[in-house]
Each structure stands twice: as C-alpha cells, then as structure tokens.
Gaussian input, Z-matrix of N, CA and C with variables (Angstrom, degrees):
# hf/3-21g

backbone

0 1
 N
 C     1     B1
 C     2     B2     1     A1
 N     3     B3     2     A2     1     D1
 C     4     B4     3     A3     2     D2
 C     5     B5     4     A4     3     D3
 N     6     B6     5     A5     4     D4
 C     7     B7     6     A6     5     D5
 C     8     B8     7     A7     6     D6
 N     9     B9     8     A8     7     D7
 C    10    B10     9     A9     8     D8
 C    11    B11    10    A10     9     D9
 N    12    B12    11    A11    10    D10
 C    13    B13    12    A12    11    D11
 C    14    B14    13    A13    12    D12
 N    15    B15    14    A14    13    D13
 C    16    B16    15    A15    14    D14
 C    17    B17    16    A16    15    D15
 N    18    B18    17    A17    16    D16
 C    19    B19    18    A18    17    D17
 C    20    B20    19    A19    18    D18
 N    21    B21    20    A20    19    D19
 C    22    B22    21    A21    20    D20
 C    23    B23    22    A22    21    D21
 N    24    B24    23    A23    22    D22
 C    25    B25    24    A24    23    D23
 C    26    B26    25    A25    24    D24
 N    27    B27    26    A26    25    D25
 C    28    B28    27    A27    26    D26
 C    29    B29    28    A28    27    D27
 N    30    B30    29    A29    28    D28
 C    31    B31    30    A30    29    D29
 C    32    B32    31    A31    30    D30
 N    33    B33    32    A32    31    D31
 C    34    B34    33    A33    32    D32
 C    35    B35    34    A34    33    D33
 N    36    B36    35    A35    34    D34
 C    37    B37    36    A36    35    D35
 C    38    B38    37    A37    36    D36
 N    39    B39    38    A38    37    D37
 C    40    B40    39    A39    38    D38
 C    41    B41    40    A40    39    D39
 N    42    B42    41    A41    40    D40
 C    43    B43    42    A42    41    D41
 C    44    B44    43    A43    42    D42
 N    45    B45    44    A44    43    D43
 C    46    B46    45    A45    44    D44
 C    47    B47    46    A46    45    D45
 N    48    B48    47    A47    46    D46
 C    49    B49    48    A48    47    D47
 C    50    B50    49    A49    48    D48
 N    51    B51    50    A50    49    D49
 C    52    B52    51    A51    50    D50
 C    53    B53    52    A52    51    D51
 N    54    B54    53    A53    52    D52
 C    55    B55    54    A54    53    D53
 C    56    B56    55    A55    54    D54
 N    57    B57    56    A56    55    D55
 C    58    B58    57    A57    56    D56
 C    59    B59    58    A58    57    D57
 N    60    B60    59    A59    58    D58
 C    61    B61    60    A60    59    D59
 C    62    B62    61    A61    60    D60
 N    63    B63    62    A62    61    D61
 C    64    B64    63    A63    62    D62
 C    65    B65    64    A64    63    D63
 N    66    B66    65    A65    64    D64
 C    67    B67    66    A66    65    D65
 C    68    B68    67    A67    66    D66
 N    69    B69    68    A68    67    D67
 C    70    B70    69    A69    68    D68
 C    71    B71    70    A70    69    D69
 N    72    B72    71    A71    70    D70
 C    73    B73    72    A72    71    D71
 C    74    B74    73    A73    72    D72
 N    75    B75    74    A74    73    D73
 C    76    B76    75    A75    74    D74
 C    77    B77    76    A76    75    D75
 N    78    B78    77    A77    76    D76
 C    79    B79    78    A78    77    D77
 C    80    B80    79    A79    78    D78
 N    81    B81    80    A80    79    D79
 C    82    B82    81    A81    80    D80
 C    83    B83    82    A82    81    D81
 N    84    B84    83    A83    82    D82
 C    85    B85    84    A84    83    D83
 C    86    B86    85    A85    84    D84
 N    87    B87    86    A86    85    D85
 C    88    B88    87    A87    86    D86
 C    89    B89    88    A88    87    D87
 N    90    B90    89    A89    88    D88
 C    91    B91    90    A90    89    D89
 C    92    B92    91    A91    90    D90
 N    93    B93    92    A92    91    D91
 C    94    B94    93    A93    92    D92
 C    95    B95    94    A94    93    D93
 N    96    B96    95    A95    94    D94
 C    97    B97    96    A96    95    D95
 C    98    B98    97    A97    96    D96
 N    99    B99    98    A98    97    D97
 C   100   B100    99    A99    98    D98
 C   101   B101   100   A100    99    D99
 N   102   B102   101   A101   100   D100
 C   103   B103   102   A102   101   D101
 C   104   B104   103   A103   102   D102
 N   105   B105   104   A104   103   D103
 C   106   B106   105   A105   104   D104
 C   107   B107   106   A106   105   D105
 N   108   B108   107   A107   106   D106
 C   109   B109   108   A108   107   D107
 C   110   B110   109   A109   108   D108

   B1=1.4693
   B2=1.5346
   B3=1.3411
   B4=1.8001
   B5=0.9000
   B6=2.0251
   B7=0.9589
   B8=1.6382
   B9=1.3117
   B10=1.0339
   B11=1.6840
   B12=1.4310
   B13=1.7825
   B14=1.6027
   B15=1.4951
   B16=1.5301
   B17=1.6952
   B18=0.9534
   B19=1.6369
   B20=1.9295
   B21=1.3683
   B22=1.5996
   B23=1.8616
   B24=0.9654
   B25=1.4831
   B26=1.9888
   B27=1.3316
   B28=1.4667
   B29=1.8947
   B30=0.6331
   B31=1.5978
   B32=1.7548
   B33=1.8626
   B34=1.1028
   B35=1.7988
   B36=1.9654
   B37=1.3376
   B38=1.4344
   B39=1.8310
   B40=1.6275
   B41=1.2275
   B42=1.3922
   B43=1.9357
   B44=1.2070
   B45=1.7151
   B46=1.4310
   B47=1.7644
   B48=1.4200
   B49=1.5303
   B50=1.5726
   B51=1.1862
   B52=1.6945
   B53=1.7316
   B54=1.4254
   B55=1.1147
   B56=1.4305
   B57=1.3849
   B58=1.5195
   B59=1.4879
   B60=1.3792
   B61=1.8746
   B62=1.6667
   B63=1.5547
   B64=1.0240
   B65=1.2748
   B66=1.6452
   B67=1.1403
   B68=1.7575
   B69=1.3668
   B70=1.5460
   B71=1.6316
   B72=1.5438
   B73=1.4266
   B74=1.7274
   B75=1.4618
   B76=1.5776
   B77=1.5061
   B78=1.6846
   B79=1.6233
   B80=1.7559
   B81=1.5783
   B82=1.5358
   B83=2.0117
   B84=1.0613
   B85=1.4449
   B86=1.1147
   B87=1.3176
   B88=1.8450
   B89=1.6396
   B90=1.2786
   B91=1.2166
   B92=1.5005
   B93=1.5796
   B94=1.5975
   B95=1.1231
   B96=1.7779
   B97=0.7681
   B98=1.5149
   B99=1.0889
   B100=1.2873
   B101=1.5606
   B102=1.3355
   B103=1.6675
   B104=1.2244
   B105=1.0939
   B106=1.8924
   B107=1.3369
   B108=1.3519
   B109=2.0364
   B110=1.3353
   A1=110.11
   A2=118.57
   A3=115.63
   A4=119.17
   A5=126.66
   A6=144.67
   A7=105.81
   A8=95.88
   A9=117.93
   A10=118.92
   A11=97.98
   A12=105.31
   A13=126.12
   A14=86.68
   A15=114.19
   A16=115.01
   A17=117.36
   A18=127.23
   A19=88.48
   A20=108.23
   A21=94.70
   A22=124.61
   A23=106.13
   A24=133.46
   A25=90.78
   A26=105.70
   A27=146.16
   A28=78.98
   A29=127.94
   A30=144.14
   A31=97.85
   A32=106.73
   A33=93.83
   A34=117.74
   A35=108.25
   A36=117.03
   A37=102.59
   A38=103.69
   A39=114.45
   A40=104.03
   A41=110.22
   A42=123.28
   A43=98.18
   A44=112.35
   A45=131.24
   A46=109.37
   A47=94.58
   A48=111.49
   A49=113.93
   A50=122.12
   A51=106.44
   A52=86.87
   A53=148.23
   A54=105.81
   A55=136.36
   A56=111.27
   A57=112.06
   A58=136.20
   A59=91.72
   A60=115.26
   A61=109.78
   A62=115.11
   A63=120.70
   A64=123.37
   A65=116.98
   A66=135.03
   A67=104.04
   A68=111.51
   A69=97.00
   A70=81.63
   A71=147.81
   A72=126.09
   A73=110.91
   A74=95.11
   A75=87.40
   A76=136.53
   A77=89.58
   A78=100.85
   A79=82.38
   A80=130.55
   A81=111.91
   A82=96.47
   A83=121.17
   A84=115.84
   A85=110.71
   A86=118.17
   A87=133.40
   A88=104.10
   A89=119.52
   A90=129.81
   A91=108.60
   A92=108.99
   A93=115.80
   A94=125.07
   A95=122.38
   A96=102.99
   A97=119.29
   A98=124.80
   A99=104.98
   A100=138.55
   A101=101.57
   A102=105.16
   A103=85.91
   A104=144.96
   A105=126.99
   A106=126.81
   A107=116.51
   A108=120.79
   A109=88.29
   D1=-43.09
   D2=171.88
   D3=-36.14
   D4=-52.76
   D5=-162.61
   D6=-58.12
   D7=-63.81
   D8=-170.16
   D9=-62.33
   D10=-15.36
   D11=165.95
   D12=-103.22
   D13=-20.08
   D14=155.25
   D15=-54.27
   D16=-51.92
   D17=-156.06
   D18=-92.25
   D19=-81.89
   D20=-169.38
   D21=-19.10
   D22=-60.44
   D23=-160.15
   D24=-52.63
   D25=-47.83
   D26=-161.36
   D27=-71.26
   D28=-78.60
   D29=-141.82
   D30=-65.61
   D31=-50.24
   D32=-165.23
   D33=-88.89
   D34=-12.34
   D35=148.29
   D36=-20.29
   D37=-87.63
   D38=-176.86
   D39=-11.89
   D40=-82.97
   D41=-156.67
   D42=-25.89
   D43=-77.08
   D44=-169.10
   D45=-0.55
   D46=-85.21
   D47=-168.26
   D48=-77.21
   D49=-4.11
   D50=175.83
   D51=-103.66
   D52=-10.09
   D53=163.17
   D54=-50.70
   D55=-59.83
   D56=159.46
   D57=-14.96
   D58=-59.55
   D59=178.64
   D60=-56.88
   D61=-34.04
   D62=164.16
   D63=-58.47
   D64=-60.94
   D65=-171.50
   D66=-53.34
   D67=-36.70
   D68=-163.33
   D69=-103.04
   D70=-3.60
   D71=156.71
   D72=-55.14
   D73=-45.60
   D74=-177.66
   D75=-71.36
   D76=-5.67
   D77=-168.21
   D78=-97.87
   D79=-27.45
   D80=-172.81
   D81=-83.40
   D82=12.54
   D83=178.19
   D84=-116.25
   D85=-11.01
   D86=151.35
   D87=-57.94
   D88=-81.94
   D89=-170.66
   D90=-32.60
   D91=-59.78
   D92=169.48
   D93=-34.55
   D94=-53.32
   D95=177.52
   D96=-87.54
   D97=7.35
   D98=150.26
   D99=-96.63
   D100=13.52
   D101=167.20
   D102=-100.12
   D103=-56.82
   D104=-176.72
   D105=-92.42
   D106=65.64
   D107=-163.68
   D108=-57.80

C-alpha cells in the first residue's frame, strides 16, 4: 500500500508540468509548419 501511495501522488506531480510542455511543443510544431507548408 506505501508504494502504491507513494507512486500516485508521484505520477500526478509528473502530469502537472509536462502538460504545458506539450501544449507549447504543439503550438512550436504549429508555427513550423507554417514557416515550412
């Protein structure tokens, strides 16, 4: 059960901050493709 309360808590930290990182990868692969159609 530690582990396992260990890890959740752990996991959704993670989530938190790479949504963003995503959001602006996808917005710098927008831009791309519009400097290179």
């Amino acid at each position: 059960h530690l582990l396992a309360d260990d890890t959740m808590p752990t996991a959704a930290v993670l989530e938190q901050p790479l949504m963003p990182e995503l959001a602006s990868i996808a917005g710098t692969i927008r831009e791309l493709c519009r400097i290179f159609p």
